[in-house]
Each structure stands twice: as C-alpha cells, then as structure tokens.
N, CA, C and O atoms as CSV, one atom per row, in Angstrom:
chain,resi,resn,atom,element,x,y,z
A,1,UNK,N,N,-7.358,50.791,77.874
A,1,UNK,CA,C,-7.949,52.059,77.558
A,1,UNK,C,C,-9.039,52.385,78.574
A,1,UNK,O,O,-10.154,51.864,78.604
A,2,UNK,N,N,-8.607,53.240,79.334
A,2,UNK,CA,C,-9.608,53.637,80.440
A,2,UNK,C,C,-11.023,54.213,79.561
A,2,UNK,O,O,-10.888,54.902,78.550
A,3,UNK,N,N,-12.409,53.814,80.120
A,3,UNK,CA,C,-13.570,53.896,79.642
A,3,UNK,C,C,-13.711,53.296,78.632
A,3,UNK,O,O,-14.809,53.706,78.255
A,4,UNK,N,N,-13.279,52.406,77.706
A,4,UNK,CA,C,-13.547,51.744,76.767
A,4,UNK,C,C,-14.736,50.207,77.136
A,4,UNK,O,O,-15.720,49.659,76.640
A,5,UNK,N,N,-14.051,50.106,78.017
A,5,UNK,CA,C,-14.999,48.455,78.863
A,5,UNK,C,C,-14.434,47.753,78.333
A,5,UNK,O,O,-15.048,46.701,78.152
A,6,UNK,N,N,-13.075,47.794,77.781
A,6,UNK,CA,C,-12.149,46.404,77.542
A,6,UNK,C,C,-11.211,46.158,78.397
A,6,UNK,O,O,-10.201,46.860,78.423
A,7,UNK,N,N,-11.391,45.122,79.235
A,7,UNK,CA,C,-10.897,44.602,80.090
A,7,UNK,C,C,-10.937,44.805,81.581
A,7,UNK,O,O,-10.127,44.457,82.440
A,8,UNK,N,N,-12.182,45.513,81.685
A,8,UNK,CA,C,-12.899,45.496,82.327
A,8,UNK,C,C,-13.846,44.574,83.328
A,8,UNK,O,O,-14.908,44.252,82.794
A,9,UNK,N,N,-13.663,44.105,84.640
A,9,UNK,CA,C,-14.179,42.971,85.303
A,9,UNK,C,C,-15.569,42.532,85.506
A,9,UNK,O,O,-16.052,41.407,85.636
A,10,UNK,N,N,-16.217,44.003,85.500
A,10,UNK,CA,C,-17.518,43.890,85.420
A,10,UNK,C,C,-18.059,43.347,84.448
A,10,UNK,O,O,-19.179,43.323,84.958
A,11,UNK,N,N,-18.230,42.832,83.351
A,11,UNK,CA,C,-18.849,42.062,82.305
A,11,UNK,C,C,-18.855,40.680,82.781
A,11,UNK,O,O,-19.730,39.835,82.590
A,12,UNK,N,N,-17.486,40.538,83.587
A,12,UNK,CA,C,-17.773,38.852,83.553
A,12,UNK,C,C,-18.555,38.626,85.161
A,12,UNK,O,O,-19.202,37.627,85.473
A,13,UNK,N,N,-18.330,39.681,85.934
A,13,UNK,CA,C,-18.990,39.782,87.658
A,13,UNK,C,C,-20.292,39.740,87.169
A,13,UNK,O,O,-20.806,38.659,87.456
A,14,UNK,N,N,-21.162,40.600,86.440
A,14,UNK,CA,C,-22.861,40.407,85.934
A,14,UNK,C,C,-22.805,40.041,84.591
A,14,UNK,O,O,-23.161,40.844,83.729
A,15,UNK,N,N,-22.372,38.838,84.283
A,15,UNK,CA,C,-22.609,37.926,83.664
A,15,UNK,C,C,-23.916,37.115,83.339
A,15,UNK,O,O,-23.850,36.066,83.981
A,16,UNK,N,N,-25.041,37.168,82.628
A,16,UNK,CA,C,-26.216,36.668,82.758
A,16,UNK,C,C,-25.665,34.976,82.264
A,16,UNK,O,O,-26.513,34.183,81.856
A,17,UNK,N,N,-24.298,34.599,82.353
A,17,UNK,CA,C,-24.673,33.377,81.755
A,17,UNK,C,C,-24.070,32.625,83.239
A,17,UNK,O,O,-23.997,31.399,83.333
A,18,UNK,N,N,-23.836,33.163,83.882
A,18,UNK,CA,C,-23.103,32.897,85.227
A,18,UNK,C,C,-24.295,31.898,85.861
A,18,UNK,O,O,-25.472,31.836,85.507
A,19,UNK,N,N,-23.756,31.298,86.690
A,19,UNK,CA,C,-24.573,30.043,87.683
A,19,UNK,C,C,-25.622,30.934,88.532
A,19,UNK,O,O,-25.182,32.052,88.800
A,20,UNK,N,N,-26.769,30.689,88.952
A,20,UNK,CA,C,-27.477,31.645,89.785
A,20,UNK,C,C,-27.144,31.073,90.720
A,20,UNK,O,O,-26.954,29.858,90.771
A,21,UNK,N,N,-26.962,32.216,92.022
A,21,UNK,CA,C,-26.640,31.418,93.170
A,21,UNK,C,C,-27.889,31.367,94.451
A,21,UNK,O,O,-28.756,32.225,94.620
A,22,UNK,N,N,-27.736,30.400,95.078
A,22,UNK,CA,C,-29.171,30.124,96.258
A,22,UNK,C,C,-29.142,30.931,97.148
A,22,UNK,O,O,-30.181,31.043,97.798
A,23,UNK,N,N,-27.690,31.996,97.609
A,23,UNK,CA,C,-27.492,32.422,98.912
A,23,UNK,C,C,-29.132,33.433,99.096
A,23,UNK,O,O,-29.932,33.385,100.031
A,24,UNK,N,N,-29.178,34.128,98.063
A,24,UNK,CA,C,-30.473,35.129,98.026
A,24,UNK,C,C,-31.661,34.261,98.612
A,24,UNK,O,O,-32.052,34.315,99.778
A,25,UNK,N,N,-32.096,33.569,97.757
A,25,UNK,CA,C,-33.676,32.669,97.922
A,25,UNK,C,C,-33.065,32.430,99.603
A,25,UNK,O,O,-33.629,32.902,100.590
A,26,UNK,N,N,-31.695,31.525,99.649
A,26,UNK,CA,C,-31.805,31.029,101.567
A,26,UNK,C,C,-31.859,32.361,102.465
A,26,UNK,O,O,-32.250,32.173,103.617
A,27,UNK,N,N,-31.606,33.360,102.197
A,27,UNK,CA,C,-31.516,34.718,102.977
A,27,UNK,C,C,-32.959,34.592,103.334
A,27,UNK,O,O,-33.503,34.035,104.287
A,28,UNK,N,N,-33.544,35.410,102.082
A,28,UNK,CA,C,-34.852,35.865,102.242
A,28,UNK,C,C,-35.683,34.848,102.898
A,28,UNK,O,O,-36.244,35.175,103.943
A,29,UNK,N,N,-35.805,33.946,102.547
A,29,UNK,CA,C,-36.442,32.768,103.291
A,29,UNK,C,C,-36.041,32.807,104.748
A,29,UNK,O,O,-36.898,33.208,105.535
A,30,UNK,N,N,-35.126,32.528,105.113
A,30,UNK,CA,C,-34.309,32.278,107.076
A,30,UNK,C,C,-34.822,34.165,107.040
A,30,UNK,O,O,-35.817,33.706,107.599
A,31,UNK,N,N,-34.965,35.042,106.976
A,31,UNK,CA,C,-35.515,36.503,107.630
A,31,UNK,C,C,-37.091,36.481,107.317
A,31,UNK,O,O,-37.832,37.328,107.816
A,32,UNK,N,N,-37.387,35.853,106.789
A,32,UNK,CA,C,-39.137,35.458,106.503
A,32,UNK,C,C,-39.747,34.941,107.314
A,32,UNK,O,O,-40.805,35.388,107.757
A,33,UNK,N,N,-39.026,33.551,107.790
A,33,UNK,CA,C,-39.371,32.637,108.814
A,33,UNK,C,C,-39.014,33.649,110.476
A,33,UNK,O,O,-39.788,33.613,111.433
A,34,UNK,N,N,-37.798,34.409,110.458
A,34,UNK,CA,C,-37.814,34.903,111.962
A,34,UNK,C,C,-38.393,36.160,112.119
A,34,UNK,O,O,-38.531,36.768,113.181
A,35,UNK,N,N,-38.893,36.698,110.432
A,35,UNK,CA,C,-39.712,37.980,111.079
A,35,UNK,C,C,-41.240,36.808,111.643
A,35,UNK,O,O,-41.190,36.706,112.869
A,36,UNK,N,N,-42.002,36.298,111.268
A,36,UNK,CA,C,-42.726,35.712,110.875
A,36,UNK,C,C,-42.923,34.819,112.438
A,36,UNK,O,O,-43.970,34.650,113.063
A,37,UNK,N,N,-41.827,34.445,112.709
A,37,UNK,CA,C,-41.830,33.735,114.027
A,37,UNK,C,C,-41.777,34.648,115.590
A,37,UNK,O,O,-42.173,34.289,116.699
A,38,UNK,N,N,-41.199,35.797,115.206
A,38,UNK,CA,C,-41.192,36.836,115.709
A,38,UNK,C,C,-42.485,37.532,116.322
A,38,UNK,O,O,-42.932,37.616,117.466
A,39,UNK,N,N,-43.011,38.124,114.727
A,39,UNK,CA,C,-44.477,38.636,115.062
A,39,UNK,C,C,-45.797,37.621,115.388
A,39,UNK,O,O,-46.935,37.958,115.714
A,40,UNK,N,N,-45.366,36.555,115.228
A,40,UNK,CA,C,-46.607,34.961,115.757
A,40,UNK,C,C,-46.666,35.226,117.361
A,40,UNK,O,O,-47.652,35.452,118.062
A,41,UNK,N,N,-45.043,35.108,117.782
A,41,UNK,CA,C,-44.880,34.852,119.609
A,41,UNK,C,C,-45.366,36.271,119.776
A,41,UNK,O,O,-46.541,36.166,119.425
A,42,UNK,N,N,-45.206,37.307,120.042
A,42,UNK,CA,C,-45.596,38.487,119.821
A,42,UNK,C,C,-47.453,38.314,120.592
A,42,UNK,O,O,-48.014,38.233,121.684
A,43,UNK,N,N,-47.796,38.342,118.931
A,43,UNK,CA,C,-49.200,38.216,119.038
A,43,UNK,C,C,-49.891,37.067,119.897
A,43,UNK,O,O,-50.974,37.416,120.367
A,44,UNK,N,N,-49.477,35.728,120.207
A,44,UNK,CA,C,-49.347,34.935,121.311
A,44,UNK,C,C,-49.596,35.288,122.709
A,44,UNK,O,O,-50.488,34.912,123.470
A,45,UNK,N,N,-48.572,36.125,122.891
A,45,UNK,CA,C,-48.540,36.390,124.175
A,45,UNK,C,C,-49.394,37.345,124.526
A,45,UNK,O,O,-50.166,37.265,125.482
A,46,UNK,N,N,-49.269,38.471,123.618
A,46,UNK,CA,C,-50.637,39.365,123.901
A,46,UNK,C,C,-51.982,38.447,123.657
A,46,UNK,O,O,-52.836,38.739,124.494
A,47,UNK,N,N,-52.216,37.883,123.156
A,47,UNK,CA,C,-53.676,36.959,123.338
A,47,UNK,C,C,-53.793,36.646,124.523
A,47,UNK,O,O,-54.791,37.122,125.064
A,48,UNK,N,N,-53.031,35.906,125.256
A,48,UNK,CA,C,-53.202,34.979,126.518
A,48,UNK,C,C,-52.946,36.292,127.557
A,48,UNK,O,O,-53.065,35.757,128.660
A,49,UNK,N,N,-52.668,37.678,127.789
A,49,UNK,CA,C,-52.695,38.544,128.734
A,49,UNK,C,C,-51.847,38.828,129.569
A,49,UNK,O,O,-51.994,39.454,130.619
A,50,UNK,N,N,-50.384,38.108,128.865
A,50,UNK,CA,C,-49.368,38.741,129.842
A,50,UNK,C,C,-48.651,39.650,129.162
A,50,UNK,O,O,-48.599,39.595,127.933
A,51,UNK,N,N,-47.956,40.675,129.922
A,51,UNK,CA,C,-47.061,40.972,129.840
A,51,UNK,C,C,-45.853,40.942,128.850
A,51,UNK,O,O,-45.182,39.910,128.883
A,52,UNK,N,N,-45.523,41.794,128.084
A,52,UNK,CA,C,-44.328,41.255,126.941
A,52,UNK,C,C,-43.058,42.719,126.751
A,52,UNK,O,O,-43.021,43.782,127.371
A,53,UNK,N,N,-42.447,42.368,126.014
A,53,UNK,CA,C,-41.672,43.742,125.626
A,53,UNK,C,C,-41.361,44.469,124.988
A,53,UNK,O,O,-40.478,45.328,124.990
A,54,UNK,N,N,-42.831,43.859,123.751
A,54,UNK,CA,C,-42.945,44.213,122.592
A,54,UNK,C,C,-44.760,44.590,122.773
A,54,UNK,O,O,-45.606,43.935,123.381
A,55,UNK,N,N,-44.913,45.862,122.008
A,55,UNK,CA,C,-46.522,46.271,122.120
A,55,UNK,C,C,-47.159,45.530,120.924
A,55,UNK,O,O,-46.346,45.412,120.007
A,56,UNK,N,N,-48.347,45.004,120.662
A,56,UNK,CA,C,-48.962,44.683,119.785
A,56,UNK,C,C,-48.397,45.202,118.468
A,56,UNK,O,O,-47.988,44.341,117.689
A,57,UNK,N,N,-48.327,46.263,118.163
A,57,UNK,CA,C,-47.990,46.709,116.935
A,57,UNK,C,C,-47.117,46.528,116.364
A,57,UNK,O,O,-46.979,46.437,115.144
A,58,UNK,N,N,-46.350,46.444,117.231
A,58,UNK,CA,C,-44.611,45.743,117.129
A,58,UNK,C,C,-45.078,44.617,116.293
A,58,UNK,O,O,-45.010,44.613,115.064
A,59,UNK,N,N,-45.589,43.598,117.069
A,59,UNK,CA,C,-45.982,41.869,116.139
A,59,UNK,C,C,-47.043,41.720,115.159
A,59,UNK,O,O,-47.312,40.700,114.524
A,60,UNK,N,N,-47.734,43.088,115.096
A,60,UNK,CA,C,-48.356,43.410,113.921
A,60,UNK,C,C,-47.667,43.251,113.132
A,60,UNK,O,O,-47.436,42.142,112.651
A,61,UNK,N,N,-47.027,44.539,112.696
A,61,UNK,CA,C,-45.506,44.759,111.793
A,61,UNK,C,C,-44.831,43.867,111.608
A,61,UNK,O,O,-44.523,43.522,110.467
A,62,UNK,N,N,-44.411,43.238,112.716
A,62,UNK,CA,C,-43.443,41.918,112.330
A,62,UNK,C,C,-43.993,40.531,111.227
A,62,UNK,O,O,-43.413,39.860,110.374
A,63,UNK,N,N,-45.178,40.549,111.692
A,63,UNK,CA,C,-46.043,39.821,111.032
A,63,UNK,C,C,-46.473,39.886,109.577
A,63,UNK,O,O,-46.765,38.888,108.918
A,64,UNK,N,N,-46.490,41.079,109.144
A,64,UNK,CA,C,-46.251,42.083,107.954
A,64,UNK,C,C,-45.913,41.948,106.936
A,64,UNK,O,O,-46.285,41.607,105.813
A,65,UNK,N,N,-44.458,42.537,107.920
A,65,UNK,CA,C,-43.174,42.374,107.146
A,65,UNK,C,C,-42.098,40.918,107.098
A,65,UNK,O,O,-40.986,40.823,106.579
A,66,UNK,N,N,-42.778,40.036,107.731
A,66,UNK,CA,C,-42.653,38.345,107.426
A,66,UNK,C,C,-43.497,37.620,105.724
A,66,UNK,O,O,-43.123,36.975,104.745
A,67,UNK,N,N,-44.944,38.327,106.300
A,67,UNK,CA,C,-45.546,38.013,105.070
A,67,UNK,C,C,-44.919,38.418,103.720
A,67,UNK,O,O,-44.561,37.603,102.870
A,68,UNK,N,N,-44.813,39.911,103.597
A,68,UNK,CA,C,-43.975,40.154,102.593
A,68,UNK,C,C,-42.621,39.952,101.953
A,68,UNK,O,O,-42.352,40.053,100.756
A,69,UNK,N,N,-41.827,39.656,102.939
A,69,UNK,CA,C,-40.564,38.730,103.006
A,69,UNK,C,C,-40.907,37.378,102.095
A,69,UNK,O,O,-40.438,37.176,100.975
A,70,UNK,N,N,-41.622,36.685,102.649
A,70,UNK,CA,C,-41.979,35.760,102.426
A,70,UNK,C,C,-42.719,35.192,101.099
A,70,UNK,O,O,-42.683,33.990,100.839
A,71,UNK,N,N,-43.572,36.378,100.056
A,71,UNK,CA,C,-43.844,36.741,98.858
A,71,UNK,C,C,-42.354,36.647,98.396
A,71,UNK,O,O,-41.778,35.614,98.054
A,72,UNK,N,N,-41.804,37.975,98.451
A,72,UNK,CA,C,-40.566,37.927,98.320
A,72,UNK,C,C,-39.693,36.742,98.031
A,72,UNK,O,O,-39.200,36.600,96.912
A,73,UNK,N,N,-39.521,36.028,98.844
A,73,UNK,CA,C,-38.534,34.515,98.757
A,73,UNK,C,C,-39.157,33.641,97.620
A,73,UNK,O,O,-38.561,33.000,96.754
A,74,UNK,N,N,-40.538,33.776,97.838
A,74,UNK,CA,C,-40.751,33.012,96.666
A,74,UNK,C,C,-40.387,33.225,94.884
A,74,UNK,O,O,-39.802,32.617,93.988
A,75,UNK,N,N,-41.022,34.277,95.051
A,75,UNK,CA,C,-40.173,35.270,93.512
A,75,UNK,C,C,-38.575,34.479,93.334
A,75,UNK,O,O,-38.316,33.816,92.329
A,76,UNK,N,N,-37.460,34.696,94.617
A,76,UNK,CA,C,-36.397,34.462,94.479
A,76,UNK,C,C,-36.222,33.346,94.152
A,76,UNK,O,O,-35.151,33.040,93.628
A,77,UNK,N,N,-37.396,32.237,94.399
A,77,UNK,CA,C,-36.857,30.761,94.256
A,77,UNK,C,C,-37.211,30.325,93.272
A,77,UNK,O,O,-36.709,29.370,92.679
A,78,UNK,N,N,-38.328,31.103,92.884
A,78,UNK,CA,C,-38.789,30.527,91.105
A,78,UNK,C,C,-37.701,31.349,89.875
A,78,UNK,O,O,-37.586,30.918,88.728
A,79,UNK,N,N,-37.102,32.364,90.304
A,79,UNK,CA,C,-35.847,32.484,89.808
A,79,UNK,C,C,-35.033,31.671,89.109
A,79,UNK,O,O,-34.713,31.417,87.947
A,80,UNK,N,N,-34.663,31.142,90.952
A,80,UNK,CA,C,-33.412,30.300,91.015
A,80,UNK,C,C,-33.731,28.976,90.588
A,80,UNK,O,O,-32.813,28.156,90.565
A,81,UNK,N,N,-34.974,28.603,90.218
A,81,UNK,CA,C,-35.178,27.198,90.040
A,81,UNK,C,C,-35.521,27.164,88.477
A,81,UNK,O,O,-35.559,26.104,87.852
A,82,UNK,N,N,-35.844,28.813,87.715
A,82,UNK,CA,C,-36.143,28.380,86.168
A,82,UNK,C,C,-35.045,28.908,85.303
A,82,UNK,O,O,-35.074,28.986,84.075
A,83,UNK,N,N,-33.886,29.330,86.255
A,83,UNK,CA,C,-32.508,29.493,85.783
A,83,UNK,C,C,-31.726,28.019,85.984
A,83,UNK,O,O,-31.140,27.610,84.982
A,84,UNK,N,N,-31.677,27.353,86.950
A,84,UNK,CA,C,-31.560,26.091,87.008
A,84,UNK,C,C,-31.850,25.439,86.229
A,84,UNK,O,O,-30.934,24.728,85.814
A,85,UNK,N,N,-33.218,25.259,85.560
A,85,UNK,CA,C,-34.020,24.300,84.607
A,85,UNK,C,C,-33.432,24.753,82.953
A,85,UNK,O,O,-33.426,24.065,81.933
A,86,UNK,N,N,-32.967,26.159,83.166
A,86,UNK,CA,C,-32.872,26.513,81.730
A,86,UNK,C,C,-31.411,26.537,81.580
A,86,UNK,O,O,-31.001,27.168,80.606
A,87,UNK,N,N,-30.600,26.017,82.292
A,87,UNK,CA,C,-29.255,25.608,82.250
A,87,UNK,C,C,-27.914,25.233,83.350
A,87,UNK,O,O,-26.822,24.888,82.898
C-alpha cells in the first residue's frame, strides 16, 4: 500500500537500534587534524618571513575551522562510545 509505511525500507535504514557506526567520529577527526595541520604550517611560515601561497587569513580560517571540526569530532565520539556502552 503505497504511503502506508508498510514495507517500507526506511524504518529499518534509521533504525535507532542499529549498530552506530565509527565512519563519522573517523571523518570528522582525519578533516580536523588536516584543517588544523593546514592552518599551523600556514601560520609557521608567515612567522619566520617567507613567502607562501596562502595569505595569513587563509591559516587563520583554517585554524578555525580545524578547531571547530575538532569540537565537533568530539561530540561524535562520545556518541559513538555511549551508544557502544549502552549496547
């Protein structure tokens, strides 16, 4: 019966009893670490006075938006670790 939601795939695809999976927490984390590593060399190089191909603001930003990434991942892992603990 079309629109009824019987038999329907989506119930069992967002499933809250489903396994949580790590791919999220490892994402956010590995783009945390290379914004993060990103905007460090960045700001590096502008300290010491050479030349780069990125303007300060650039590794400002990058720096930023690593930190917040990086908030981010954590949220995801206490998630994934008190869905873990709770089954």
């Amino acid at each position: 019966m079309p629109g009824s939601g019987k038999g329907s795939i989506a119930p069992r695809v967002d499933s809250p009893n489903g396994r949580a999976s790590i791919a999220l927490p490892v994402l956010a984390t590995a783009l945390a670490l290379g914004a993060l590593n990103f905007g460090l060399a960045i700001l590096i190089v502008a300290a010491i006075g050479v030349r780069t191909f990125a303007p300060l603001w650039v590794g400002l930003l990058a720096l930023a938006l690593g930190i917040g990434l990086a908030a981010f991942a954590v949220g995801l892992w206490r998630g994934y670790v008190a869905a873990r603990r709770a089954g």
